[in-house]
N, CA, C and O atoms as a GROMACS GRO file, in nm:
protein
  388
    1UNK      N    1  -1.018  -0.572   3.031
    1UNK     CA    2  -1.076  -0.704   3.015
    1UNK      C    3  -1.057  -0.783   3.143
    1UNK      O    4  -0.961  -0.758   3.215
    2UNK      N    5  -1.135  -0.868   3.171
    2UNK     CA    6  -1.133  -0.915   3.322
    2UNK      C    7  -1.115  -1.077   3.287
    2UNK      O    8  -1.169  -1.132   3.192
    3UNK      N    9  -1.040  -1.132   3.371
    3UNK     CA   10  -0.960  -1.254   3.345
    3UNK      C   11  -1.054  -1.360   3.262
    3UNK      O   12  -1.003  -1.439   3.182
    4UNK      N   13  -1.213  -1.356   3.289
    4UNK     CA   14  -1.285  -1.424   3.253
    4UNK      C   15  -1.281  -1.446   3.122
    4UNK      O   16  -1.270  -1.554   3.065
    5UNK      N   17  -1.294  -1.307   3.063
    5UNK     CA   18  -1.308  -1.268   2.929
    5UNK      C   19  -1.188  -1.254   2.857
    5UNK      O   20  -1.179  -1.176   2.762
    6UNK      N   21  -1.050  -1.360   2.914
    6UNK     CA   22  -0.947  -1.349   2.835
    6UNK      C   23  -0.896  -1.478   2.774
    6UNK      O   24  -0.798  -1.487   2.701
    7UNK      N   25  -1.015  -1.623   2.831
    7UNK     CA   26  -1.018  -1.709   2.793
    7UNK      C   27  -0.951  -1.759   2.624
    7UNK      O   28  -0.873  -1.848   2.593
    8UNK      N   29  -1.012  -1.672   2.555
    8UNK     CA   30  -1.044  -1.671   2.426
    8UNK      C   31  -0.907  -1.678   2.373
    8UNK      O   32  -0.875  -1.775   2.304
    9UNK      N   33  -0.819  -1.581   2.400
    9UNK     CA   34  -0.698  -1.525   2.354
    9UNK      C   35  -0.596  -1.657   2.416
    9UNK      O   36  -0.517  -1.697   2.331
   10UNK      N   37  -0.586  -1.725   2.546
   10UNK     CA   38  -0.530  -1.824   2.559
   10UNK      C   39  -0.550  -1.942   2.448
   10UNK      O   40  -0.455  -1.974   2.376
   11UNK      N   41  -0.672  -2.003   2.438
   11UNK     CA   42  -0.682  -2.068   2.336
   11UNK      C   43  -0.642  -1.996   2.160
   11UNK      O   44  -0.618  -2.072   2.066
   12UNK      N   45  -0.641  -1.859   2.147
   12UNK     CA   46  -0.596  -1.839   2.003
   12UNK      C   47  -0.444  -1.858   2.024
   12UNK      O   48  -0.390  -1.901   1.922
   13UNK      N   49  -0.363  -1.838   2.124
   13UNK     CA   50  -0.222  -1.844   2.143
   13UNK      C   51  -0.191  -2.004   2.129
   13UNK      O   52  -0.094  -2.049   2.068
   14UNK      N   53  -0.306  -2.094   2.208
   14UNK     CA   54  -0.251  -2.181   2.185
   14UNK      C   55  -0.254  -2.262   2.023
   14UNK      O   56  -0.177  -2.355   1.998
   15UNK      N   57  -0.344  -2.216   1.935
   15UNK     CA   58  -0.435  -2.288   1.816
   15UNK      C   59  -0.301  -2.208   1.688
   15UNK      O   60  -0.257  -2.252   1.582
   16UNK      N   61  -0.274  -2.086   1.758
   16UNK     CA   62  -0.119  -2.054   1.652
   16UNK      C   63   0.005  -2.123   1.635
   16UNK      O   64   0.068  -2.147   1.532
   17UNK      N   65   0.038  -2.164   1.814
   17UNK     CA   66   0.133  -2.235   1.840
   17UNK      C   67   0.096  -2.367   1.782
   17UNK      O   68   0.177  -2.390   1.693
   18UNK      N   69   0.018  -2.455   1.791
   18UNK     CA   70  -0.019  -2.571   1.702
   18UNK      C   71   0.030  -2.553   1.535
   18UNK      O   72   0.115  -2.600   1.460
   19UNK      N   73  -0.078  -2.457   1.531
   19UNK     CA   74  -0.053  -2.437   1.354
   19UNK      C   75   0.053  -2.439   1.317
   19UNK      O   76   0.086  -2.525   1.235
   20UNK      N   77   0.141  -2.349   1.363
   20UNK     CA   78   0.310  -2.302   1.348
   20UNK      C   79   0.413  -2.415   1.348
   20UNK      O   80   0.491  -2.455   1.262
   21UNK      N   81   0.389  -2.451   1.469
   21UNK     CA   82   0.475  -2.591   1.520
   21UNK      C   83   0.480  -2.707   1.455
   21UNK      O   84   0.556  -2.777   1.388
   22UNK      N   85   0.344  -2.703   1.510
   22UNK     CA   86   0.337  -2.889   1.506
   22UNK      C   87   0.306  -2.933   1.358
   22UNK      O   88   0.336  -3.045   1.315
   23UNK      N   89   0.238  -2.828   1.278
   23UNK     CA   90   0.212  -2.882   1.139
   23UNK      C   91   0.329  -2.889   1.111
   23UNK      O   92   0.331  -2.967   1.016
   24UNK      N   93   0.476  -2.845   1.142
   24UNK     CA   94   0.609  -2.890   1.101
   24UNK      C   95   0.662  -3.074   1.091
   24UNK      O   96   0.736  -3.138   1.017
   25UNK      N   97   0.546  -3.115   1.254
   25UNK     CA   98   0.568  -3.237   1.266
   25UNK      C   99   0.458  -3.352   1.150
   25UNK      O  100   0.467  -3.475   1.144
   26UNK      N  101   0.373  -3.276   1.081
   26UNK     CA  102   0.270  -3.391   1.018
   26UNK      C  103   0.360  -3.487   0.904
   26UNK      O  104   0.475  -3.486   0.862
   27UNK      N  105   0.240  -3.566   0.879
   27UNK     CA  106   0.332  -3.669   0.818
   27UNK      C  107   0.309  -3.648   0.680
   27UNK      O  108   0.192  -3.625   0.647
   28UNK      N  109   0.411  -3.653   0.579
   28UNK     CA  110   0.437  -3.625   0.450
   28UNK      C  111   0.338  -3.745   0.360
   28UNK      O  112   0.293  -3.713   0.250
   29UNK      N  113   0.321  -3.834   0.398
   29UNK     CA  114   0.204  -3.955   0.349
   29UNK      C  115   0.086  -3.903   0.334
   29UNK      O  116   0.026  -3.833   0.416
   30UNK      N  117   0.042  -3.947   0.200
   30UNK     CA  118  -0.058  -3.885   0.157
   30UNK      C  119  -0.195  -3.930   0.331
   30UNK      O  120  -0.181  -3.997   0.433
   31UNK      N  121  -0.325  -3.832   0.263
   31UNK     CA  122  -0.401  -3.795   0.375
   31UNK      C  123  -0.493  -3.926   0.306
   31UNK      O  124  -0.481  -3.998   0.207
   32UNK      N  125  -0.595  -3.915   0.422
   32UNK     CA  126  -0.746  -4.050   0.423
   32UNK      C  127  -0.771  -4.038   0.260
   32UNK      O  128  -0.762  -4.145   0.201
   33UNK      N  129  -0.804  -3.910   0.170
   33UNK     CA  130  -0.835  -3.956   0.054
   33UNK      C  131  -0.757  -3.988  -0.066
   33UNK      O  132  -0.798  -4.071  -0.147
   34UNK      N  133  -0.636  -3.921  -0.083
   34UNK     CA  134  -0.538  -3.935  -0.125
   34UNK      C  135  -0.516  -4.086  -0.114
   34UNK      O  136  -0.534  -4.145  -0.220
   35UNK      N  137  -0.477  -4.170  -0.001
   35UNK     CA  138  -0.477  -4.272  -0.009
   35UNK      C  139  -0.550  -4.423  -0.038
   35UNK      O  140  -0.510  -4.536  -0.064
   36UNK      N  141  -0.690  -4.353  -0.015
   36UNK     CA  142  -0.828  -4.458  -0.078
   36UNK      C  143  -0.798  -4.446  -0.248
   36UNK      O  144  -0.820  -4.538  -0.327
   37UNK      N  145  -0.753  -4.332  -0.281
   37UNK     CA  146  -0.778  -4.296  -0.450
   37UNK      C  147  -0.603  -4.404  -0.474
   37UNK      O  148  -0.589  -4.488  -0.563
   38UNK      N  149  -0.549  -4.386  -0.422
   38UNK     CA  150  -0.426  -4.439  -0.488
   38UNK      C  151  -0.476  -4.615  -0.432
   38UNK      O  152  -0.520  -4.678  -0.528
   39UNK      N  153  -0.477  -4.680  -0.328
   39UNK     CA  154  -0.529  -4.822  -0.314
   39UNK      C  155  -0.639  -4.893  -0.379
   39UNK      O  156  -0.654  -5.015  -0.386
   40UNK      N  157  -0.726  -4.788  -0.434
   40UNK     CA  158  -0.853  -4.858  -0.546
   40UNK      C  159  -0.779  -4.803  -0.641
   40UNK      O  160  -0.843  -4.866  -0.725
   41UNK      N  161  -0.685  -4.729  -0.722
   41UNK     CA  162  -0.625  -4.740  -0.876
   41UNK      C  163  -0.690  -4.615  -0.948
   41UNK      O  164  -0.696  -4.591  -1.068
   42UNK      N  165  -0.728  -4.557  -0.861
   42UNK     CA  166  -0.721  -4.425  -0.947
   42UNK      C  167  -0.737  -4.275  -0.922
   42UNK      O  168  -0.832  -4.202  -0.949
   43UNK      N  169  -0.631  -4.249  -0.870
   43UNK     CA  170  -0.561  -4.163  -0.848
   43UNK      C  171  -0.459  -4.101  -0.966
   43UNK      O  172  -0.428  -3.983  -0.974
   44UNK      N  173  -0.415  -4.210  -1.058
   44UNK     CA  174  -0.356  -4.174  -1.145
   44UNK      C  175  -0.444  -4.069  -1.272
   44UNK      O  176  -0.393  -3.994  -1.355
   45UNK      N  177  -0.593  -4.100  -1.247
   45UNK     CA  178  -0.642  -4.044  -1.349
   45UNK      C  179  -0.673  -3.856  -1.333
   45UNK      O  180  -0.707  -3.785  -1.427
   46UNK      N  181  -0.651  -3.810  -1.199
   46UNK     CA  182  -0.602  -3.688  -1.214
   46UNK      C  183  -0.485  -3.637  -1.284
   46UNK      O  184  -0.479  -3.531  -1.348
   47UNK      N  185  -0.384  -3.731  -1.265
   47UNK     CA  186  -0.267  -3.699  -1.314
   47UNK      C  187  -0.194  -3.609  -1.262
   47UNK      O  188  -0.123  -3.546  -1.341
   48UNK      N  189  -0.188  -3.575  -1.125
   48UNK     CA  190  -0.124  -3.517  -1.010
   48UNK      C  191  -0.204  -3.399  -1.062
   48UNK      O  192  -0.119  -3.349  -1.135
   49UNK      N  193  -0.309  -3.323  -1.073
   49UNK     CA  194  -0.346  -3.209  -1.102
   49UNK      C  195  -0.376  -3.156  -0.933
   49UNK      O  196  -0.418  -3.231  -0.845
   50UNK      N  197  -0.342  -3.012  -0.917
   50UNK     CA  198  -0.382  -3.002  -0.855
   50UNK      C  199  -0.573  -2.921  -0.805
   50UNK      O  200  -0.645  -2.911  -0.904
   51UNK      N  201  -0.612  -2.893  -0.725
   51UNK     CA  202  -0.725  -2.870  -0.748
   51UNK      C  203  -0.762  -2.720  -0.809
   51UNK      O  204  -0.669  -2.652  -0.766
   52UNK      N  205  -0.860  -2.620  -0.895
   52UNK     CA  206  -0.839  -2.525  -0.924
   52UNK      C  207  -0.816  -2.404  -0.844
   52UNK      O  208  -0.743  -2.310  -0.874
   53UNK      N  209  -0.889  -2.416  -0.739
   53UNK     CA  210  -0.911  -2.331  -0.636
   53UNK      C  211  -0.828  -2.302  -0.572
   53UNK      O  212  -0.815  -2.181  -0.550
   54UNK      N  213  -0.760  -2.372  -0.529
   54UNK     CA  214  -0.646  -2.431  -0.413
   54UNK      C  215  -0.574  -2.310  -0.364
   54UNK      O  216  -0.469  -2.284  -0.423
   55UNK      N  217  -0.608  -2.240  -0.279
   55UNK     CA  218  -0.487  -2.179  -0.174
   55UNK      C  219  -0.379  -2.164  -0.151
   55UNK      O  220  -0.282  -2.095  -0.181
   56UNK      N  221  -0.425  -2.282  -0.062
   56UNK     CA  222  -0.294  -2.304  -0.025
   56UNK      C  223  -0.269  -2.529  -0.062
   56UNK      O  224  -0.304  -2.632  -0.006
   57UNK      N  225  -0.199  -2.495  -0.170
   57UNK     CA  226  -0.182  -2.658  -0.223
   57UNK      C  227  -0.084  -2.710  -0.132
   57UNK      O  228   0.015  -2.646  -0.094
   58UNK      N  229  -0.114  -2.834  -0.095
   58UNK     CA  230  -0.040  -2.940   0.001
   58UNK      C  231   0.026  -2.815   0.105
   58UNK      O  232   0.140  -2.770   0.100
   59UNK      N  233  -0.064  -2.783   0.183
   59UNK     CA  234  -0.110  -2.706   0.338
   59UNK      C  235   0.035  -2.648   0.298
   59UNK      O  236   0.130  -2.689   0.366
   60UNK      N  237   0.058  -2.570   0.209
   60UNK     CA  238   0.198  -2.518   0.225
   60UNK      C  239   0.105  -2.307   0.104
   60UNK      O  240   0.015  -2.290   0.023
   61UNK      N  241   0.212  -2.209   0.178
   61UNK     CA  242   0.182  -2.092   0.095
   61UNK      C  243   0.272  -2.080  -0.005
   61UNK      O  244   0.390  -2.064   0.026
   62UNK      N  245   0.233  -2.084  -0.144
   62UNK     CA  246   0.311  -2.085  -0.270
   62UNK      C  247   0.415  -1.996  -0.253
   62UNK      O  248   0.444  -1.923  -0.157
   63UNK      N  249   0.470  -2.014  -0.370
   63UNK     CA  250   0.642  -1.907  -0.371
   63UNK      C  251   0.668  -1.907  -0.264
   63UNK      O  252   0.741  -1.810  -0.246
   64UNK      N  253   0.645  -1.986  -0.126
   64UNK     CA  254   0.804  -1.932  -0.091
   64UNK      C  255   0.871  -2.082  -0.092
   64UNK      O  256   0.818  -2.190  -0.067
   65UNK      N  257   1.010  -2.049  -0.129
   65UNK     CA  258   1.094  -2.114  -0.120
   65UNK      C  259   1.128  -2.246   0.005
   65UNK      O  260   1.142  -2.363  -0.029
   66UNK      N  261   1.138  -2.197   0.163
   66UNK     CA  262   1.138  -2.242   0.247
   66UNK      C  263   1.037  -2.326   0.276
   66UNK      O  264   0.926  -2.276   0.267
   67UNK      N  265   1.046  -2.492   0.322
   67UNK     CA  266   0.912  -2.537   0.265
   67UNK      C  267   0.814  -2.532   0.401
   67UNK      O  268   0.692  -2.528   0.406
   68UNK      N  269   0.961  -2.535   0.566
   68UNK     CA  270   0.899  -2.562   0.681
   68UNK      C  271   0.814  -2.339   0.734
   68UNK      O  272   0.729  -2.301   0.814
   69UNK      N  273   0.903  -2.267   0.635
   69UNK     CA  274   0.826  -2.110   0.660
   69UNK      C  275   0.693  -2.179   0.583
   69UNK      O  276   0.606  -2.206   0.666
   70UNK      N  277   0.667  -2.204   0.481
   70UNK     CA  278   0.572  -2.166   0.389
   70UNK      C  279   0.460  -2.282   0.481
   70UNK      O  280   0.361  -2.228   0.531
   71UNK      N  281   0.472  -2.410   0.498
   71UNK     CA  282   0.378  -2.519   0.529
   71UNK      C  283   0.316  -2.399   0.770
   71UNK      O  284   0.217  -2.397   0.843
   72UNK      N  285   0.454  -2.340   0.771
   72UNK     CA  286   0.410  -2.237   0.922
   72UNK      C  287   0.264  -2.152   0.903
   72UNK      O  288   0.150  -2.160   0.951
   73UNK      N  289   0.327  -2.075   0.816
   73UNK     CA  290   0.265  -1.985   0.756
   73UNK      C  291   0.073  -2.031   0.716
   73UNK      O  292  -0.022  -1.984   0.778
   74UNK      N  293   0.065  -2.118   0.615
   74UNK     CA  294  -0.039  -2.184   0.622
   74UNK      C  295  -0.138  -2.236   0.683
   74UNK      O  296  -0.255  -2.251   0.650
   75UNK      N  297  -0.027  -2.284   0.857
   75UNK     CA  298  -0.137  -2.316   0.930
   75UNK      C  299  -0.173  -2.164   0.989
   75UNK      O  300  -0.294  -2.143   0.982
   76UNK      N  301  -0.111  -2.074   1.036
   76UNK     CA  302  -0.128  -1.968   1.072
   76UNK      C  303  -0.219  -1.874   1.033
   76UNK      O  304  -0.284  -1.800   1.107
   77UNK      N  305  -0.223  -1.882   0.865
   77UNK     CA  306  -0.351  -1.843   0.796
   77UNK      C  307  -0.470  -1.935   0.781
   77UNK      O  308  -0.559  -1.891   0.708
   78UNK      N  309  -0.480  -2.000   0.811
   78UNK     CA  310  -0.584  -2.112   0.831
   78UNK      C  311  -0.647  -2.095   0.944
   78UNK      O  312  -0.769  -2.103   0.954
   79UNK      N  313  -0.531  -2.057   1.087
   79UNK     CA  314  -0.656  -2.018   1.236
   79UNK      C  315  -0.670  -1.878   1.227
   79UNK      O  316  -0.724  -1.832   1.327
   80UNK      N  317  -0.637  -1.785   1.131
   80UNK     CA  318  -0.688  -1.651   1.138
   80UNK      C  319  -0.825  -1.684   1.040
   80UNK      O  320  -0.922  -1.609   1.054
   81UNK      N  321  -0.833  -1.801   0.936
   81UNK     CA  322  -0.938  -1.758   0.863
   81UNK      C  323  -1.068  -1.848   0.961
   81UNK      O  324  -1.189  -1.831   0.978
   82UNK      N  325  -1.012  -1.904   0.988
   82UNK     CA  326  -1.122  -1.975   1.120
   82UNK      C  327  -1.178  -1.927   1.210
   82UNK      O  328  -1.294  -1.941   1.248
   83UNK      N  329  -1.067  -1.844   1.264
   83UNK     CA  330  -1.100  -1.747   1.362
   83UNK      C  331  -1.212  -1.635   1.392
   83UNK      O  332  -1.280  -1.601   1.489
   84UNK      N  333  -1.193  -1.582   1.216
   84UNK     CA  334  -1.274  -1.494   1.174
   84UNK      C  335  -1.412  -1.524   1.151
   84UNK      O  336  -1.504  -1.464   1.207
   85UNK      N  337  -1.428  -1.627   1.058
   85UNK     CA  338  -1.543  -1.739   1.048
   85UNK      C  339  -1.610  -1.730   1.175
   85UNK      O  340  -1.714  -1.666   1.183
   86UNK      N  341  -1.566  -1.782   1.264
   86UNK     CA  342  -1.612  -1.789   1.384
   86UNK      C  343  -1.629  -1.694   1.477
   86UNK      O  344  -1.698  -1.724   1.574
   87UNK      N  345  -1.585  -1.595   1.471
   87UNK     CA  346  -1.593  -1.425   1.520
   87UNK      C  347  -1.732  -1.362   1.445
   87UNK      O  348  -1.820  -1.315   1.518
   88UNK      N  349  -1.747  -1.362   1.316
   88UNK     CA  350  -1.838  -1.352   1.247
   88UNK      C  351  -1.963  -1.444   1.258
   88UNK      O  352  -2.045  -1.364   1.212
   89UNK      N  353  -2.008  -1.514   1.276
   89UNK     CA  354  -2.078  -1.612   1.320
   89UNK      C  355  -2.190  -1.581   1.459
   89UNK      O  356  -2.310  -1.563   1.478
   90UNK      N  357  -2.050  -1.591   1.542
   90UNK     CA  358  -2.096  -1.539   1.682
   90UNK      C  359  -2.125  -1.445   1.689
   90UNK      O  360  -2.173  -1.416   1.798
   91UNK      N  361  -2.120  -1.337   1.589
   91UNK     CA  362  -2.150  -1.161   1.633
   91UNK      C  363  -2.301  -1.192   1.572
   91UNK      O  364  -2.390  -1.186   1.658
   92UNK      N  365  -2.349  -1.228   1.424
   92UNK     CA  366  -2.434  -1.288   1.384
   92UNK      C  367  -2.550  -1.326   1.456
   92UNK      O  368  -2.659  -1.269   1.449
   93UNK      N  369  -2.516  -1.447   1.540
   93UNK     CA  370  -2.593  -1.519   1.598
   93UNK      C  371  -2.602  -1.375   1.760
   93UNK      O  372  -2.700  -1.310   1.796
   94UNK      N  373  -2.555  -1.375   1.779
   94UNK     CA  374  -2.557  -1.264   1.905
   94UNK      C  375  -2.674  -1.151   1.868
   94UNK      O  376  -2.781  -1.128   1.924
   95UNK      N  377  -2.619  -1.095   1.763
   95UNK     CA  378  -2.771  -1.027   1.683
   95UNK      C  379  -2.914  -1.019   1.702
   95UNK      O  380  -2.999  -0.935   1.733
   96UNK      N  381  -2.905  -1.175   1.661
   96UNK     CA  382  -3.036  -1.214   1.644
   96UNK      C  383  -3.115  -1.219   1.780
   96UNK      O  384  -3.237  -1.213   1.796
   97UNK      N  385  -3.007  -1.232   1.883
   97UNK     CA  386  -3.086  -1.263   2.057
   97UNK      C  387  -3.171  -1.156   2.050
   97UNK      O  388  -3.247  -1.132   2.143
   0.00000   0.00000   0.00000
């Protein structure tokens, strides 16, 4: 691979190290909607449910115990599933040229 074409892999090193890290640093306060639903009054009418689908609930991977492994972990699977998305995409669109 020739330096040009190694671009890619710097930015995935760096988008892991984010995920890993720094989601350690986010803030535990609820997010933009979470907080519109609780300041207009109803938020309560979920009744803390969480959503059915859900993954990975409050950016963390279930069972495990550890909350700063499990919330790592999450972002980590989040830029592999992005990654892919976007690997797939581009092969896609490349295709079609």
């Amino acid at each position: 691979m020739k330096l040009k074409e190694k671009w890619w892999i710097t930015g995935l090193v760096i988008a892991i190290s984010m995920a890993c890290v720094l989601s350690l640093f986010a803030s535990s306060e609820p997010d933009g909607l979470e907080r519109v639903a609780e300041d207009q009054g109803f938020a309560e009418k979920a009744g803390g449910q969480e959503a059915i689908h859900s993954l990975m609930p409050d950016y963390a991977i279930p069972g495990i115990e550890n909350e700063a492994l499990a919330t790592s972990l999450a972002g980590l699977v989040g830029v592999f599933i992005i990654t892919g998305i976007t690997l797939g995409w581009g092969t896609i669109l490349k295709r079609r040229r």
